[in-house]
TIGU-210141 format. One line per field, with one value per atom (N, C-alpha, C, O, CB): residue number from 0; atom name; y, z negated, x. Coordinates in pm, 1 decimal, padded with zeros to 6 digits. Glycine has a CB too. Example, Ala and Ser with C-alpha at 12.3 -4.5 7.8 and 13.67 -1.06 7.14 Angstrom:
<nodes>
num = (0,0,0,0,0,1,1,1,1,1) .
atomo = (N,CA,C,O,CB,N,CA,C,O,CB) .
yy = (-00569.0,-00450.0,-00330.0,-00331.9,-00447.3,-00225.0,-00106.0,00003.0,00113.8,-00059.8) .
zz = (-00780.0,-00780.0,-00780.0,-00846.5,-00904.6,-00708.0,-00714.0,-00787.0,-00803.9,-00572.5) .
xx = (01319.0,01230.0,01320.0,01423.6,01130.8,01285.0,01367.0,01290.0,01340.9,01408.4) .
</nodes>
This chain:
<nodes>
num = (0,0,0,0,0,1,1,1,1,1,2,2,2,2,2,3,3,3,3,3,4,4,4,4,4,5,5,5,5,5,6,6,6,6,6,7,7,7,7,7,8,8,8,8,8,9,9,9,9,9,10,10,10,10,10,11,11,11,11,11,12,12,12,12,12,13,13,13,13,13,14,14,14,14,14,15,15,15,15,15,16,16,16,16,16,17,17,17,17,17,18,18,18,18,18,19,19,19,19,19,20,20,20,20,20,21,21,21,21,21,22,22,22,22,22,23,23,23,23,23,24,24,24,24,24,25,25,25,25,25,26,26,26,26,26,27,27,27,27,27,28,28,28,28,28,29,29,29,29,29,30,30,30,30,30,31,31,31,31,31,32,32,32,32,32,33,33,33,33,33,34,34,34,34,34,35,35,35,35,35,36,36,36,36,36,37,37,37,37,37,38,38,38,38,38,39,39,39,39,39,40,40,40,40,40,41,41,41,41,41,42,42,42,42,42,43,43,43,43,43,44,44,44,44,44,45,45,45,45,45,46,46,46,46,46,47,47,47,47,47,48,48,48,48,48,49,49,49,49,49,50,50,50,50,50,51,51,51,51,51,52,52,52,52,52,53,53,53,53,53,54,54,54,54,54,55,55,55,55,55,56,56,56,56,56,57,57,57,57,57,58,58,58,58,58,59,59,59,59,59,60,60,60,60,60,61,61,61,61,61,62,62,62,62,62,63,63,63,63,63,64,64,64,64,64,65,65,65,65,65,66,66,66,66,66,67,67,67,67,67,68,68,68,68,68,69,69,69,69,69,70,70,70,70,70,71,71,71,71,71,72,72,72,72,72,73,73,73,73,73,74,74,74,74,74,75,75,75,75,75,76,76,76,76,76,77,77,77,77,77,78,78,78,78,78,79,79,79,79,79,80,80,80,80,80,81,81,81,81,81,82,82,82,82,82,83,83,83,83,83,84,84,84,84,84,85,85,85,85,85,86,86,86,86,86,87,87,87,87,87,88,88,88,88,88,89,89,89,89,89,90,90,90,90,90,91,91,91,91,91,92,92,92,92,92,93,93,93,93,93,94,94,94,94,94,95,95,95,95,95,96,96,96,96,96,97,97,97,97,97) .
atomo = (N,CA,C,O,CB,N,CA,C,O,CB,N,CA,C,O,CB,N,CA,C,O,CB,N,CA,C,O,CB,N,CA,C,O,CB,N,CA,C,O,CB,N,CA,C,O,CB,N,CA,C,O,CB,N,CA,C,O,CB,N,CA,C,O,CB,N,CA,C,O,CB,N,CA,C,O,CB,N,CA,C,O,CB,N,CA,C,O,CB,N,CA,C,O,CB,N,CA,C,O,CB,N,CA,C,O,CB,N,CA,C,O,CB,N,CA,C,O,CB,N,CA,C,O,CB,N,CA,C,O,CB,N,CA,C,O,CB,N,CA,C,O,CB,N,CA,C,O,CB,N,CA,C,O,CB,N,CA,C,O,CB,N,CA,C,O,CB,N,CA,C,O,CB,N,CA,C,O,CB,N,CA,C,O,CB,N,CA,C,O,CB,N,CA,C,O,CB,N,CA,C,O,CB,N,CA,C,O,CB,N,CA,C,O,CB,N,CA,C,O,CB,N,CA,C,O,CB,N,CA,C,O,CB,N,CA,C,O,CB,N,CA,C,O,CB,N,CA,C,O,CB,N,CA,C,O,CB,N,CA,C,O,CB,N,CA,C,O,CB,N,CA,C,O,CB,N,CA,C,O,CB,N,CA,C,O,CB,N,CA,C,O,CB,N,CA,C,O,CB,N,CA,C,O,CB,N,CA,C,O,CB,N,CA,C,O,CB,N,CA,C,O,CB,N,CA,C,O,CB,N,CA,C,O,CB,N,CA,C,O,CB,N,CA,C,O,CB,N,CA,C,O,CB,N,CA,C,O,CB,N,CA,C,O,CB,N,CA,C,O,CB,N,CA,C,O,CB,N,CA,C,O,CB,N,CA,C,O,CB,N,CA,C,O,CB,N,CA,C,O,CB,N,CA,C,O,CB,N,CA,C,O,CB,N,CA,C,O,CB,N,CA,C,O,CB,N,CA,C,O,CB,N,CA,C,O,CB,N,CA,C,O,CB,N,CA,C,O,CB,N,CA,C,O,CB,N,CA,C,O,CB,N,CA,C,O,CB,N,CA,C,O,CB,N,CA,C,O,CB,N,CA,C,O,CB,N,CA,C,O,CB,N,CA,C,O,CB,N,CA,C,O,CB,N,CA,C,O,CB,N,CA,C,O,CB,N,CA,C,O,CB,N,CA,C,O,CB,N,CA,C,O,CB,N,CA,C,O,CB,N,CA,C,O,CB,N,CA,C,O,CB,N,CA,C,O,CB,N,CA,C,O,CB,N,CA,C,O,CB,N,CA,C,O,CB,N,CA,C,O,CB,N,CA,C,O,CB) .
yy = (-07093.1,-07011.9,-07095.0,-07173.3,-06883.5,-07081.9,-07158.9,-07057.9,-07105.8,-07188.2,-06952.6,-06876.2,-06794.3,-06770.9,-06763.3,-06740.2,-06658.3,-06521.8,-06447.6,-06670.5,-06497.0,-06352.7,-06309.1,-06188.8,-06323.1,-06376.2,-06286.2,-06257.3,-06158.6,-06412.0,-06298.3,-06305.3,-06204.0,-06112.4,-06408.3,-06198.1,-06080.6,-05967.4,-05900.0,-06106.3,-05935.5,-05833.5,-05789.4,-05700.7,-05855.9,-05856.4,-05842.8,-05735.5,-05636.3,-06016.5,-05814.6,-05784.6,-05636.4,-05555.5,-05917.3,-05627.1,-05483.6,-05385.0,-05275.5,-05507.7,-05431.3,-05304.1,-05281.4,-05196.4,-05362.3,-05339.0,-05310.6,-05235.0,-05134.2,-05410.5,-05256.2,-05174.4,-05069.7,-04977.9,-05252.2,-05031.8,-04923.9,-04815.2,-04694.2,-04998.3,-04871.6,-04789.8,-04739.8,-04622.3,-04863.7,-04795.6,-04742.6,-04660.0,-04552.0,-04844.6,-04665.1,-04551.0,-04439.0,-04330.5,-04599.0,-04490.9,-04345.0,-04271.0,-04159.8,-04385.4,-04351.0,-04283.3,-04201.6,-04121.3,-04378.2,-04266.4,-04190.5,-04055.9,-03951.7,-04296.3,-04079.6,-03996.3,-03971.2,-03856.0,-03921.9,-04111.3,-04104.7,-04163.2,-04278.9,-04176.6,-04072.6,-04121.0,-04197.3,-04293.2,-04030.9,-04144.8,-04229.5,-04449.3,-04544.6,-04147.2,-04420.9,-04530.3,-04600.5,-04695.4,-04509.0,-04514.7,-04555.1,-04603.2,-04680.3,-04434.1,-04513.8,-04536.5,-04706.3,-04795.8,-04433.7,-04719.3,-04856.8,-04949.4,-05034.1,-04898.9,-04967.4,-05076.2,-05123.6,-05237.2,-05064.7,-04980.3,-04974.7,-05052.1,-05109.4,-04786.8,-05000.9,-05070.9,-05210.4,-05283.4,-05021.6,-05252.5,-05435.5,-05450.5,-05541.6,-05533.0,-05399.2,-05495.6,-05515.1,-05622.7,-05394.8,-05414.2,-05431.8,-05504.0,-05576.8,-05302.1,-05529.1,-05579.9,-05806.3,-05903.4,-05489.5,-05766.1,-05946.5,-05960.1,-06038.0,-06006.3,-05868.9,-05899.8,-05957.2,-06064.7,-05749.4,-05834.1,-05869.2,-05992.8,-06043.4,-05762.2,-06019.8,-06191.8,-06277.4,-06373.2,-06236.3,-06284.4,-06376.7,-06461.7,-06422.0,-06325.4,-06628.6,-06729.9,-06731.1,-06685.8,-06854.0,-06765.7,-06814.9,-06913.1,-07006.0,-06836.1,-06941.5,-07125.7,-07162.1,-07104.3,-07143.9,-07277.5,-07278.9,-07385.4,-07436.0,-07351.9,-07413.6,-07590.3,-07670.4,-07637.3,-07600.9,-07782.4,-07935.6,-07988.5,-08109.9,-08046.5,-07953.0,-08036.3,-08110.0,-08157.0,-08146.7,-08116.1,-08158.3,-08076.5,-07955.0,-08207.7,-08136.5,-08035.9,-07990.4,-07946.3,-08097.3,-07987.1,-07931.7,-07882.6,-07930.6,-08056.0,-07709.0,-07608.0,-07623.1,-07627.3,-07406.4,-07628.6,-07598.7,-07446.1,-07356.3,-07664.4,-07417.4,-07299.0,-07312.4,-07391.8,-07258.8,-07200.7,-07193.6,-07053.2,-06986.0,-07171.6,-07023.5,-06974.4,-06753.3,-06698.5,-07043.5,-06718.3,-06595.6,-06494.6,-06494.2,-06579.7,-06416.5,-06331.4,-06300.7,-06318.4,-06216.7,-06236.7,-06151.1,-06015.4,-05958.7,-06127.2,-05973.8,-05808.4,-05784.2,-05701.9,-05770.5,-05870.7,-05879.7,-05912.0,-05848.3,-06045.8,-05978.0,-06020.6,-05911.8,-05890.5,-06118.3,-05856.1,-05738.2,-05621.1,-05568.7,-05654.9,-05596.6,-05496.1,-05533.2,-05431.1,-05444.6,-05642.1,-05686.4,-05683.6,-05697.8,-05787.8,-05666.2,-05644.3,-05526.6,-05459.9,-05683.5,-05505.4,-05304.4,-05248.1,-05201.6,-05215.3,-05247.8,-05231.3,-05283.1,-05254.2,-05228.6,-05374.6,-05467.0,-05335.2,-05313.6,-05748.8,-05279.4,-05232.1,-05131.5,-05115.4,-05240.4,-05058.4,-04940.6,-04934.4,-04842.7,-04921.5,-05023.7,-04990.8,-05021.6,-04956.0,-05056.3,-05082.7,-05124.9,-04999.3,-04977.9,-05198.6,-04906.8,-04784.9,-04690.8,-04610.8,-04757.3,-04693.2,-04591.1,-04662.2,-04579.9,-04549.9,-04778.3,-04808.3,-04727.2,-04646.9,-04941.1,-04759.1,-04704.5,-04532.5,-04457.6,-04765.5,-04490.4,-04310.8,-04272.2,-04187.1,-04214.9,-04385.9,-04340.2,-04370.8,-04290.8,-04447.2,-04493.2,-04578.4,-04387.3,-04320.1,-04760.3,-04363.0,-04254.4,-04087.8,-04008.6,-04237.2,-04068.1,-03995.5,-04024.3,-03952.0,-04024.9,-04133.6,-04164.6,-04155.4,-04108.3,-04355.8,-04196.2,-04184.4,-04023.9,-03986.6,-04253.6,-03937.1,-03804.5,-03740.9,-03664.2,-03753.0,-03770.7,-03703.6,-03776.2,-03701.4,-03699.6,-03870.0,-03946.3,-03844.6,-03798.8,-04115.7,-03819.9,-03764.1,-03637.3,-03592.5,-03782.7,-03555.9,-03418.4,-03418.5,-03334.6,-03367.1,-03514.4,-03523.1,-03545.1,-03486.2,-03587.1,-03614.8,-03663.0,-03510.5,-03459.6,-03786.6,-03447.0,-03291.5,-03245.1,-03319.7,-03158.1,-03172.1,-03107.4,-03149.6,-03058.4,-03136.4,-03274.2,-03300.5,-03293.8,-03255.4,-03428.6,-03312.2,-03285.9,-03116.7,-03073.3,-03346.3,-03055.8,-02883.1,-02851.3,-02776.6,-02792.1,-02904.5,-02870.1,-02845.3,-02814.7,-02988.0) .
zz = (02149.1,02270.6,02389.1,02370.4,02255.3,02535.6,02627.8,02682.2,02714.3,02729.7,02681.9,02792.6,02690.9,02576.5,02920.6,02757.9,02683.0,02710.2,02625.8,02688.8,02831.6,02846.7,02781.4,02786.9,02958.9,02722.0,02654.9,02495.8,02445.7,02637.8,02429.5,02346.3,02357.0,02275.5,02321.1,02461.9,02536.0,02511.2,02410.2,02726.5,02588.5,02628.0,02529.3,02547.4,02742.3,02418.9,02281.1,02182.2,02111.0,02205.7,02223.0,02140.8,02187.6,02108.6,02152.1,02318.8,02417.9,02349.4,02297.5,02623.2,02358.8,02351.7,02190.2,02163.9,02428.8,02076.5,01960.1,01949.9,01880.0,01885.5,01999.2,01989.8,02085.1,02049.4,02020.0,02194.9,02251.2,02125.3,02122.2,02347.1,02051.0,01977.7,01866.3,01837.8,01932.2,01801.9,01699.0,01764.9,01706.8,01657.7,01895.8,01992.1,02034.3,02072.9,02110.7,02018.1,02034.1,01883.2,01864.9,02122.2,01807.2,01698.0,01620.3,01527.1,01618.6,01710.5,01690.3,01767.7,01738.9,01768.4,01853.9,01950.2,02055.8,02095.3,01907.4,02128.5,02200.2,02357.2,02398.8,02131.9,02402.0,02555.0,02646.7,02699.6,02635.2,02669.8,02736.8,02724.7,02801.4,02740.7,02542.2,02501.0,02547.2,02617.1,02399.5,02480.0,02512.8,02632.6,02648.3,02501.7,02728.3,02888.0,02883.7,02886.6,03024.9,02873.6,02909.6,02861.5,02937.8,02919.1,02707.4,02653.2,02676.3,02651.3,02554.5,02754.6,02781.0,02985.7,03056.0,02741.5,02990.7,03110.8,03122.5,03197.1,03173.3,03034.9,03040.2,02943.5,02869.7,03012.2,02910.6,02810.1,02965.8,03025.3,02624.7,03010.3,03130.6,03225.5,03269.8,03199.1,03292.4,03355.3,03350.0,03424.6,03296.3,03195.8,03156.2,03181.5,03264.4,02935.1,03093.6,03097.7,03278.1,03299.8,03035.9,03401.5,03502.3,03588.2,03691.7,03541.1,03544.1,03567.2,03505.5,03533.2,03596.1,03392.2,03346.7,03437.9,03512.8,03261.9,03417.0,03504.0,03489.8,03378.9,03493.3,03556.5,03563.6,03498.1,03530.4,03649.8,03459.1,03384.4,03427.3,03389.6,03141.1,03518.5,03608.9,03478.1,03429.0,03824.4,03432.6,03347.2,03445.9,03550.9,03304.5,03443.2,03513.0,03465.6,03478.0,03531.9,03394.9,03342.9,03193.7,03112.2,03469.3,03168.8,03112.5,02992.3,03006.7,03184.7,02874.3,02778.6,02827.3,02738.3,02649.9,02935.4,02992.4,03134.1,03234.9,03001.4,03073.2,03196.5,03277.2,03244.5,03135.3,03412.7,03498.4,03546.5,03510.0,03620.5,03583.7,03643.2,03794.8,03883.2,03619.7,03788.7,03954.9,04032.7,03952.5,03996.2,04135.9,04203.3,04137.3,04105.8,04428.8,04144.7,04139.5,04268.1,04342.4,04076.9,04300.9,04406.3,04414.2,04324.4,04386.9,04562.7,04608.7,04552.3,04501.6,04772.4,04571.8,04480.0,04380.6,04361.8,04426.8,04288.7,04101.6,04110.3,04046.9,03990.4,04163.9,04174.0,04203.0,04147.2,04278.3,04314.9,04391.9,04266.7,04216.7,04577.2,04231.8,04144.4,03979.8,03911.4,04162.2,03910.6,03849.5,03867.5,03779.5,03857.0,03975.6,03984.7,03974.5,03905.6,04112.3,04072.8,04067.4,03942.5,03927.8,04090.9,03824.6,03744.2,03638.7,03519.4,03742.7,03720.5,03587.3,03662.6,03575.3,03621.9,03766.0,03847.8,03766.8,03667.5,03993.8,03782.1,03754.7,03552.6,03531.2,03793.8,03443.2,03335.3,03383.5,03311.9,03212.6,03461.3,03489.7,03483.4,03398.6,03631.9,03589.6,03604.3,03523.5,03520.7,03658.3,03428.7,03330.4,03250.6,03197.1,03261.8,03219.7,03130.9,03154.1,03073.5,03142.6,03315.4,03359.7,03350.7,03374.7,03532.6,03321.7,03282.3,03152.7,03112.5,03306.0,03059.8,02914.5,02883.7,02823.4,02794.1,02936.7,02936.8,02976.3,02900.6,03112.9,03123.0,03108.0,03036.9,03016.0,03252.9,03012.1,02919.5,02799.0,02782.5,02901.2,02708.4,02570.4,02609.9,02541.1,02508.8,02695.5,02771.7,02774.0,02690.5,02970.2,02847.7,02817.3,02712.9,02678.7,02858.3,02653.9,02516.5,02454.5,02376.8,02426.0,02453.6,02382.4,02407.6,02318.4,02463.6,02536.1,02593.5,02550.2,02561.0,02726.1,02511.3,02442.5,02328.3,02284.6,02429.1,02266.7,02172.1,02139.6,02037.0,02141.1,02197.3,02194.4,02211.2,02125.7,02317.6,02342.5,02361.5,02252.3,02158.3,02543.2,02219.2,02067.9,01951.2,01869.0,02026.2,01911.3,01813.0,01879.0,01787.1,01747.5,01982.1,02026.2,02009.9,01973.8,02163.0,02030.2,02075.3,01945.8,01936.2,02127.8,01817.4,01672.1,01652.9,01541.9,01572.4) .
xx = (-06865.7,-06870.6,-06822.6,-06729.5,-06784.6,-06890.7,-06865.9,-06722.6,-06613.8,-07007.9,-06747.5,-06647.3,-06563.0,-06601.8,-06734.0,-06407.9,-06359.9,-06412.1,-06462.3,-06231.9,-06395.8,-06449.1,-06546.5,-06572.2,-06485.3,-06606.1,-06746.8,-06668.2,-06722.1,-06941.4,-06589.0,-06547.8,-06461.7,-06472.2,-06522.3,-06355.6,-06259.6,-06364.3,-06344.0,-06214.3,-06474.7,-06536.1,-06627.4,-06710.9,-06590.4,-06609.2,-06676.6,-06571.3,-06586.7,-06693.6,-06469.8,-06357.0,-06276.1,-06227.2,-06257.5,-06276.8,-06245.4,-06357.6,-06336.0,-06281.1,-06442.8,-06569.0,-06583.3,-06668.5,-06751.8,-06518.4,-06508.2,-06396.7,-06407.0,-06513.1,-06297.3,-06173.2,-06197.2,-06123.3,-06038.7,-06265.7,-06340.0,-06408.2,-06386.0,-06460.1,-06472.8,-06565.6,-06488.0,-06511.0,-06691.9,-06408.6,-06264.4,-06211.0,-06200.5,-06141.5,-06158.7,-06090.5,-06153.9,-06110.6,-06052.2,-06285.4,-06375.5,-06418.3,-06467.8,-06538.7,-06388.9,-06408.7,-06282.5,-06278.6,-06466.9,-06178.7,-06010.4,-06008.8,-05949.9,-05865.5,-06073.8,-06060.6,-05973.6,-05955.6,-06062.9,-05891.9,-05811.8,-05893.0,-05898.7,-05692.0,-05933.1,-06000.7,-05955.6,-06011.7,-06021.3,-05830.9,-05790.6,-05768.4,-05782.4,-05687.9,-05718.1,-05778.1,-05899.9,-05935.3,-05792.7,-05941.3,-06131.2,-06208.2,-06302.9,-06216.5,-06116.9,-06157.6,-06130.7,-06215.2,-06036.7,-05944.8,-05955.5,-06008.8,-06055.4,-05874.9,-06021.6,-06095.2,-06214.8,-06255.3,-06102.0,-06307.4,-06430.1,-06452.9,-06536.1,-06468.8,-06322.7,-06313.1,-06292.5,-06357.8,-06226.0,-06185.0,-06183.7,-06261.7,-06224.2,-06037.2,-06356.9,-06453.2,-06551.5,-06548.2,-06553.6,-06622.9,-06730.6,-06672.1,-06761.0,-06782.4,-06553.3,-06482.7,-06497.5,-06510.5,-06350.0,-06481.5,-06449.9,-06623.6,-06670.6,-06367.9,-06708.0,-06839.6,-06898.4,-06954.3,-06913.8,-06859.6,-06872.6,-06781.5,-06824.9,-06874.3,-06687.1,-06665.2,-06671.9,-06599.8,-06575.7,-06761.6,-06829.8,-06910.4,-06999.6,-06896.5,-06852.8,-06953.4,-07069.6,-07097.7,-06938.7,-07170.9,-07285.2,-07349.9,-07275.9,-07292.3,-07397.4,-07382.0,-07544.5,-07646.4,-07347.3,-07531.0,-07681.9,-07710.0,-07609.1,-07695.3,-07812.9,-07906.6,-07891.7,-07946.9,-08109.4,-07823.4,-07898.6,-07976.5,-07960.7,-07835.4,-08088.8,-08181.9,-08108.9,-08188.3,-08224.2,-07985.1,-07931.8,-07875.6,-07862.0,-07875.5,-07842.3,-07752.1,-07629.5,-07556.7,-07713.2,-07585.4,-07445.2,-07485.5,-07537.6,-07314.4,-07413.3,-07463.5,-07307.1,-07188.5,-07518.2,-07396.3,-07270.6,-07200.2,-07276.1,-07305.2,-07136.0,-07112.2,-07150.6,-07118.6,-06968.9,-07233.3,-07242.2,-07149.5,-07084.6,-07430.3,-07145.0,-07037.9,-07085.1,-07190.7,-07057.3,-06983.0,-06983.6,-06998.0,-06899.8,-06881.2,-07097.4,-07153.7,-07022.7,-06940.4,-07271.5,-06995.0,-06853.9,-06845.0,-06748.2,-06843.2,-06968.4,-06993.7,-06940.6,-06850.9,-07119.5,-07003.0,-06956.3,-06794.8,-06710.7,-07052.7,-06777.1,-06646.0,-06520.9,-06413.2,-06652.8,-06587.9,-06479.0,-06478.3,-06378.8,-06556.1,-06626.5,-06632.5,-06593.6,-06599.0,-06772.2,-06560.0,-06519.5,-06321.2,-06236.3,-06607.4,-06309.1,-06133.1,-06103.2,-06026.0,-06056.9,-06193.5,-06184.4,-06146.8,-06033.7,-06344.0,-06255.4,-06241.9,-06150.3,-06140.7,-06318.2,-06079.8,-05991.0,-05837.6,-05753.5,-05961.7,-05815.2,-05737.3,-05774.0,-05703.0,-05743.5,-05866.6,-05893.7,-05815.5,-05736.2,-06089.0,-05845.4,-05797.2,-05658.3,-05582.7,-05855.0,-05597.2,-05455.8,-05377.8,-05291.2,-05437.0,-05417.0,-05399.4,-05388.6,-05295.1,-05460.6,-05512.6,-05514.3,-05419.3,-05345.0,-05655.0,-05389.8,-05271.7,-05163.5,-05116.6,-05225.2,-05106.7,-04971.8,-04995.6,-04900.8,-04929.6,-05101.6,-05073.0,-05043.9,-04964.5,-05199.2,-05159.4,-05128.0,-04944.8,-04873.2,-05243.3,-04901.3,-04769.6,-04667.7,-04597.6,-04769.8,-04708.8,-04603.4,-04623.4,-04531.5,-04563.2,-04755.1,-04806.1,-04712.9,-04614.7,-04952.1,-04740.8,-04653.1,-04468.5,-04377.9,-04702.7,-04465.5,-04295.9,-04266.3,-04183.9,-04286.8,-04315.4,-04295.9,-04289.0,-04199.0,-04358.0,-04388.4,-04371.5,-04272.2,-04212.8,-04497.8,-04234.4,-04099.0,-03975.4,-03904.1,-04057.9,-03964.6,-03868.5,-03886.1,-03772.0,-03861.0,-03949.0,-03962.3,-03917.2,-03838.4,-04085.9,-03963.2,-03949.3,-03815.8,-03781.7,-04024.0,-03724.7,-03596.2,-03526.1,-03453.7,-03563.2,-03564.0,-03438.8,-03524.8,-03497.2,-03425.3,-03603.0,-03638.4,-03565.3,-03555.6,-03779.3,-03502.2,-03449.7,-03293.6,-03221.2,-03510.6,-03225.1,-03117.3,-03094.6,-02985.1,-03114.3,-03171.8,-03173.3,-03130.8,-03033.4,-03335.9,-03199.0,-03182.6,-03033.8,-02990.2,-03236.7) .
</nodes>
C-alpha cells in the first residue's frame, strides 16, 4: 500500500459495520465518519510516465470537507465520552443509595 489512510479508512469502515451490527449508533456514526474522512484526504498520486506516482496537490474543497468531517467524528466522540461519563456517575449514586 502507498498511503495509510486508505488502510485507516478501510479499517474505520470495518469497525463501522460491527458497530452497526452491535447496534451502537453513535459508534457507528463516528467510525463511519473517519473512515469517509481519511478516504477524502487521501492524496492524489498523478503517473510520470514512470513506475513512481507522484502526489499531486489536494483541491481546497476535499480538503476543508475532509476536516469537517474529521471535526465532526471529534465531536461525536466528546458526546459519546460524556454520555458513557453520566451513566458512570448513575451508576456510582445507585450503588451508593443501596
Amino acid at each position: 500500500m502507498k498511503k495509510l489512510n486508505v488502510i485507516a479508512a478501510v479499517i474505520f469502515g470495518m469497525l463501522a459495520l460491527l458497530n452497526l451490527w452491535l447496534g451502537d449508533w453513535v459508534q457507528t456514526s463516528i467510525c463511519l465518519l473517519l473512515s469517509i474522512g481519511f478516504l477524502l484526504s487521501d492524496l492524489q498520486y498523478a503517473p510520470t510516465g514512470q513506475d513512481v506516482a507522484t502526489p499531486s496537490s489536494l483541491s481546497p474543497g476535499r480538503k476543508y470537507l475532509s476536516i469537517t468531517i474529521i471535526v465532526a467524528a471529534l465531536a461525536l466522540m466528546g458526546y459519546q465520552i460524556g454520555r458513557d461519563s453520566k451513566a458512570k456517575q448513575q451508576r456510582e449514586a445507585q450503588t451508593e443509595a443501596r
